[in-house]
Structures are given as C-alpha cells and as structure tokens.
C-alpha positions in Angstrom: 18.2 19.1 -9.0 17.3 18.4 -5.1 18.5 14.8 -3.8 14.8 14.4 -2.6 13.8 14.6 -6.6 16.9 13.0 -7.9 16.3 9.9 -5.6 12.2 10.0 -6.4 13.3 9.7 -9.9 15.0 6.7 -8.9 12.8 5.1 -6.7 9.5 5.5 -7.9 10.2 4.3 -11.7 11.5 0.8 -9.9 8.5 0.7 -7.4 5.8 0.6 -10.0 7.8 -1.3 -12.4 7.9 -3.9 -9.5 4.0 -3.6 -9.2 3.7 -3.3 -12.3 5.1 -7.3 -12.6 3.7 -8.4 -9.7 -0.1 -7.3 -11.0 0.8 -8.9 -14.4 1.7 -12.4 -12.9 -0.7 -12.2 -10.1 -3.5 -11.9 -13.1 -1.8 -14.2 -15.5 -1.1 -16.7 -13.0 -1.6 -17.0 -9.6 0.6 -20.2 -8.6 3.2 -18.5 -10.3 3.2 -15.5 -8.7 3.1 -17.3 -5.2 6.7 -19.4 -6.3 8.1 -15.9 -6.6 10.7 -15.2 -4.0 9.6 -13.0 -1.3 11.8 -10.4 -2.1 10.3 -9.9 -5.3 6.4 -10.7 -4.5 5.2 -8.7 -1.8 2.8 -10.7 -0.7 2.3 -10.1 3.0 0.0 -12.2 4.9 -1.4 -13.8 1.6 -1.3 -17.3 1.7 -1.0 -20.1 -1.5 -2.7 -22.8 0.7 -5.4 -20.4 1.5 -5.9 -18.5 -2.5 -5.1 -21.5 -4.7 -7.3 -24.3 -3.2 -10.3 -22.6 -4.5 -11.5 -21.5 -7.5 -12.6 -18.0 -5.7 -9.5 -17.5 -4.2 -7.8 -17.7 -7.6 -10.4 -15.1 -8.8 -9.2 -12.8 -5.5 -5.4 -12.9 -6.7 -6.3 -12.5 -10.5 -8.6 -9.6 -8.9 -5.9 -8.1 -7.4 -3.2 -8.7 -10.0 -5.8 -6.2 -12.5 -6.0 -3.7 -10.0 -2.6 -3.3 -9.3 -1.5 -4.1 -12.7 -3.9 -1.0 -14.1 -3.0 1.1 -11.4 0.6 1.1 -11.6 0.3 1.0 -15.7 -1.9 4.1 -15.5 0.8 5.9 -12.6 3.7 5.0 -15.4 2.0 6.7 -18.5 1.3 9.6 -16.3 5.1 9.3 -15.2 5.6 9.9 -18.6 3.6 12.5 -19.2 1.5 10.4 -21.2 -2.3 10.9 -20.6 -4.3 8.0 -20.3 -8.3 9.6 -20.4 -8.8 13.1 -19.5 -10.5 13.4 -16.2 -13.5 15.7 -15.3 -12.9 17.6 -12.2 -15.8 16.0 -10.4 -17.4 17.4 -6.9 -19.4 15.7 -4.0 -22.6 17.6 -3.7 -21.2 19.5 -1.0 -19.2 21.3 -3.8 -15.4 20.0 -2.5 -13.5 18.1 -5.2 -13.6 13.8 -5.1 -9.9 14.0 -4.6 -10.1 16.2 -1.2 -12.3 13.5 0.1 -10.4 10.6 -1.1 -6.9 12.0 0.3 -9.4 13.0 3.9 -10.5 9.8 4.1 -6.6 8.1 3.2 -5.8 10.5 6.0 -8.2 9.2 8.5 -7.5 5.6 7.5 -3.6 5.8 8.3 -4.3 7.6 11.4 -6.7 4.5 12.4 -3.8 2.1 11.4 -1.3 4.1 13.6 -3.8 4.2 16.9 -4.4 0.4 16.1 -0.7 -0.7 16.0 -0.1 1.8 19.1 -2.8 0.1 21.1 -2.0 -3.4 20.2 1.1 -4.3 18.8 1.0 -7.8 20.4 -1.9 -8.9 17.8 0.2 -7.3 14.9 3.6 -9.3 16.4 1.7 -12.4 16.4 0.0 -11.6 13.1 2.6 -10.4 10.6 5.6 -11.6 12.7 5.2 -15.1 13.4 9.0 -16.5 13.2 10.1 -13.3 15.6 12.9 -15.3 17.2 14.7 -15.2 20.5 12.9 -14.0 23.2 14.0 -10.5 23.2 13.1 -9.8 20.0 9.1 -9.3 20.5 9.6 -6.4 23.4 11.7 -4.7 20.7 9.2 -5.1 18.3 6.2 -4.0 20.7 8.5 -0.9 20.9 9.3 -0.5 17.5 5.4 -1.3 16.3 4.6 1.7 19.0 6.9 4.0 17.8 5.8 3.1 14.0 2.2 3.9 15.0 2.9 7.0 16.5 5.0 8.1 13.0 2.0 6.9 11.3 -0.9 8.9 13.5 1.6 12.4 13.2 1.9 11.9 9.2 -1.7 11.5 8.9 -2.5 14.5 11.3 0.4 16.4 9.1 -1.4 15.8 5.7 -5.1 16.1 7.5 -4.1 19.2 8.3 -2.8 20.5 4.7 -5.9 19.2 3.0 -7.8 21.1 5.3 -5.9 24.6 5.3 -5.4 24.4 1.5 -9.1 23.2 1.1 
C-alpha cells in the first residue's frame, strides 16, 4: 500500500472522529464545548462571550454542532462502507451532475479565499492573529499569509481545471 493511502487511513478516521465529538458536544452543550481546550475544540474566531449570552447564539452553536455532527457521522458510515440512503444521481437543468457544480463552486470559493489573504493579509493578522508577539513576527506572517494564498489560488485553479477536463 502507498504511504499517501497508508497515512489517509490514519488521518482521516481521527479527523472525523474529532468532528465527530466536537458536533456532539457543540449540540449537546454549548458551554461545554467552549471549556474544551483549544487543541481539542476547533473553534476559531468563535467566541463564548459572544454565543452563550443569548439564547440565539446558543441555537447557532447547537446549529452547527448538528451539522457537523451529521456530516462527519454520515462520512464515517461511508468510511465503512456502510450506506446511509442511496442517492439519486441528480442534474441541474443544464444536464451537468449537482456534484460538478458543488466541487466548481468549492473551487471558486478557495480561489476567492486565496486572492483575499494575498491582497490583505494585514486584516487576516489582525483578525485571526491577535496575540502575534514581538514585532517581527507580523512581517513573517504577511509573508507567510501571502505565500498561503497563493498555495490556495494554484490548488483551486489545479482542481477547477480537472472538474472541467473530466466534465
């Protein structure tokens, strides 16, 4: 077996297994799931001061929690070869299958993130990296941020470019 499958085998199972918890706490409980430790809840720019002081907020997370819980439930059985609901292979009136559009449109949307994060990585340093340290350490990051959004505009070009040859 190929390292490339050997370590998908291994990494995959213990991502959705980790979503897989996160959604479940997330919709059991949403204080909970913000007391998590960071390593374990991924929970970005999500704040418990901002979700838990209204009842709405609560309903977001909870929200959330389902989606994700569902999701990575229904990527597991299919892991496993299990088969959840049998899908119809549905088409968009113009006749191309839903799932072209959906990974077209993923396509378009990391190629938007990458031309966002190369034109601006200043908002995302002061966004997502608030606590960035020394002085130093925010020029590296506008590089690094650049050079990320460049990765991310050729990957979605990359896998534009398959779904359109192999359309």
């Amino acid at each position: 077996m190929p390292i490339g499958q050997t370590i998908g085998l291994l990494v995959v199972p213990l991502l959705l297994g980790i979503v897989l918890f996160n959604g479940t706490v997330m919709l059991i409980s949403p204080a909970t799931w913000f007391r998590l430790p960071r390593y374990i809840a991924f929970r970005g720019t999500l704040r418990d001061y901002k979700y838990l002081s209204t009842p709405l907020g609560r309903l977001q997370i909870r929200g959330l929690g389902l989606v994700m819980a569902v999701s990575a439930g229904w990527m597991i059985a299919g892991f496993f070869g299990v088969a959840v609901v049998q899908q119809p292979q549905v088409s968009a009136p113009t006749g191309v299958p839903f799932d072209w559009w959906i990974g077209v449109s993923t396509c378009f949307g990391a190629i938007g993130c990458g031309v966002i994060v190369l034109l601006n990585p200043k908002w995302w340093i002061e966004k997502y990296f608030r606590n960035a340290g020394d002085p130093q350490s925010p020029v590296f990051l506008e590089r690094a941020l650049r050079i990320i959004g460049i990765l991310f505009i050729a990957v979605g070009i990359y896998f534009l470019l398959q779904f359109v040859a192999f359309r």
